[in-house]
N, C-alpha and C positions, 0 to 999 in steps of 0.2 A: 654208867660206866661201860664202855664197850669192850668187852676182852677180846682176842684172838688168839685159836692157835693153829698154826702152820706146820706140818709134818712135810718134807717132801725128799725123794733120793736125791743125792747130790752124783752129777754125771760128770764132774770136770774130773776129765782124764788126763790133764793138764801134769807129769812128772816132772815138768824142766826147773824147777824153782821149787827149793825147800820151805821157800816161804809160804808159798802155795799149799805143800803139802801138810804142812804145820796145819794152817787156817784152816784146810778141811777134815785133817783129823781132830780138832777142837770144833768144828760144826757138826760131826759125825756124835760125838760124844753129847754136847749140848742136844740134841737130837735124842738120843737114848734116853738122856736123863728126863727130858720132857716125856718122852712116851712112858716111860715108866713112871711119871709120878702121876700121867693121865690117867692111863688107864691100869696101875697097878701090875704092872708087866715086867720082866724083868729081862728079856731074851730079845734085842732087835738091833743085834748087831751089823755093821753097817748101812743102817736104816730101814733095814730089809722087817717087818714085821710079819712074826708068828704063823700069820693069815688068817687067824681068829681075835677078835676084840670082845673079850669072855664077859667084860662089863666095862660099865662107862662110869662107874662111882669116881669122883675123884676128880671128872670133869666140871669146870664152876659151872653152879646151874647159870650164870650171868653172861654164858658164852653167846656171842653173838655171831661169828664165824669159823665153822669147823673146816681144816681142809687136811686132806691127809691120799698123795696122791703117790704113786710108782711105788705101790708098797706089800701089792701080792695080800691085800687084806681080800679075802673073800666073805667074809658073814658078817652083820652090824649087830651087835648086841639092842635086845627087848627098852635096854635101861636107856638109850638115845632116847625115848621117851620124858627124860628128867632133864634135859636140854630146854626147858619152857619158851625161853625168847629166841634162839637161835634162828637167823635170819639165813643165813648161806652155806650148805651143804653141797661139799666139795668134796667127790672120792674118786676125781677119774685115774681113768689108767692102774685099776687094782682088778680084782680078778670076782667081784659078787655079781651072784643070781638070783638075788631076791631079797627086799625087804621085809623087815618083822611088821609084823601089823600095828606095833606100838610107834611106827613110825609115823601115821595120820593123824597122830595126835601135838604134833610140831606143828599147830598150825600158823604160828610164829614166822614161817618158811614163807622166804620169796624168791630164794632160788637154789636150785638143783643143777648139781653137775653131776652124772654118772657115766662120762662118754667114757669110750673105750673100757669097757668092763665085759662079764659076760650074763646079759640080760636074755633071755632067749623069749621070754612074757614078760609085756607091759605091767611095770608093780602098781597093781591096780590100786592100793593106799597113796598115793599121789593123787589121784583127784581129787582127798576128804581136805587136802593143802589149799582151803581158797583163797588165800591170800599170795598164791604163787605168781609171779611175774615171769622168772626165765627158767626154762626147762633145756637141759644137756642129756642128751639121751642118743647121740651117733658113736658109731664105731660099737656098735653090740651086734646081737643076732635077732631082734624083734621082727616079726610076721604082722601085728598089727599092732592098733592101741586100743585102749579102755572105749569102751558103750559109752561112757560117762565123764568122757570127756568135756561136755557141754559145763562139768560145774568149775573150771579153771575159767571163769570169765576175767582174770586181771590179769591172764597170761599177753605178754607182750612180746616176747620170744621163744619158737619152738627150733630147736637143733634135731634131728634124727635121720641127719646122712649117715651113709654107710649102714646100712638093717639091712633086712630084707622084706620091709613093708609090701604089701598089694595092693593098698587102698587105705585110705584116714577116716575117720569114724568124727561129727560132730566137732569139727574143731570151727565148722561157720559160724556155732556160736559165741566164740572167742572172738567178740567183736575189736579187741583194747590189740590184737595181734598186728607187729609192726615189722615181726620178721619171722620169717619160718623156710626153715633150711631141710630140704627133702632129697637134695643130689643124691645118687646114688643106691636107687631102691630097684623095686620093682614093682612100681604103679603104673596102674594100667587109667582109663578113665577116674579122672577125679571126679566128686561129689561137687555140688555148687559152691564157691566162696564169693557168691553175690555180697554177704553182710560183712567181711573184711574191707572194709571200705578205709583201715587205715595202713594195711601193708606199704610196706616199702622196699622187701625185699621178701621176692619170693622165686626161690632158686627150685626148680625141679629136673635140674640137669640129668642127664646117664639115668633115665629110666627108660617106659614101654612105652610112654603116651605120643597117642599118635592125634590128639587132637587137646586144644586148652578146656579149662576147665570155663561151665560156667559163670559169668558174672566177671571175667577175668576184663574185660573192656571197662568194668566200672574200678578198676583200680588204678583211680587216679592219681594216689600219692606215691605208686609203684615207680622204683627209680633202677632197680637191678633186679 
């Protein structure tokens, strides 16, 4: 059985109809009520949460999709560890700098959204995620990625525009990569992507590079 839960602000600024304003003060409320029985919380009025998630008890270990986004959450509680099958971890647009190390132990996980947060280091516990497929990692403050990159071999999409990257580290051997989105850095020469041999979009827009990478002539299935 696949469960889901969906936290996210509601932006309709929409006053001209009471009927309106009804429906989303009854989704504001349904919303509260879910965050509280998640995670035992009782304070997240207008969907705005606390900005600490003190524990995860009360989330079904059976969740298969966590998403919980525009919500000023900066810290992930230890107990995201008791998430066993959890397949898709969704927090963008919140305000965290770091993973707990009990995060690596999801390895359930095949995809990571953390865009727009504030990441300033690569959470090196994402690589122990080998079953990862898509990775959300733009709009933070990142300077590089993990040495160890090389063990996300089922990665299939990497996102990490807008950092402030200088250079990628071992992502050639993320052979399974179909898309990898780099706009907006500050890369200077790339490393070889001779072994990407199944990209299909590979954007390096608005950086330094004053020449292609490596191996870039054998990407044949590159379409953008």
């Amino acid at each position: 059985q696949m469960l889901l839960l969906i936290i996210k602000k509601n932006n309709d600024n929409n006053n001209n109809s009471s009927k309106n304003e009804t429906n989303n003060e009854n989704a504001k409320a349904d919303v509260n009520i879910l965050l509280a029985k998640a995670f035992g919380k009782e304070h997240f009025e207008q969907n705005h949460c606390t900005g600490v998630l003190n524990n995860a008890i009360g989330i079904p270990t059976t969740l298969v999709t966590l998403t919980i986004t525009h919500s000023n959450i900066n810290s992930i509680p230890s107990e995201i560890q008791e998430l066993a099958v959890l397949e898709v971890f969704n927090f963008n647009h919140n305000s965290i700098k770091k993973l707990p190390a009990e995060f690596s132990k999801i390895i359930s996980l095949k995809e990571i959204n953390l865009s727009n947060n504030k990441l300033e280091n690569f959470p090196n516990v994402i690589t122990s995620l080998t079953n990862l497929e898509k990775l959300d990692l733009g709009q933070n403050s990142l300077k590089s990625l993990s040495t160890q990159m090389n063990k996300l071999k089922k990665l299939i999409t990497i996102k990490l525009a807008n950092n402030h990257l200088a250079t990628i580290n071992n992502l050639n051997t993320c052979g399974k990569l179909k898309f990898l989105l780099l706009q907006h850095n500050e890369l200077t020469p790339l490393p070889s992507i001779r072994q990407l041999t199944k990209l299909r979009t590979f954007n390096v827009s608005h950086n330094q590079l004053t020449i292609l990478p490596l191996g870039f002539e054998k990407l044949n299935h590159l379409k953008r």
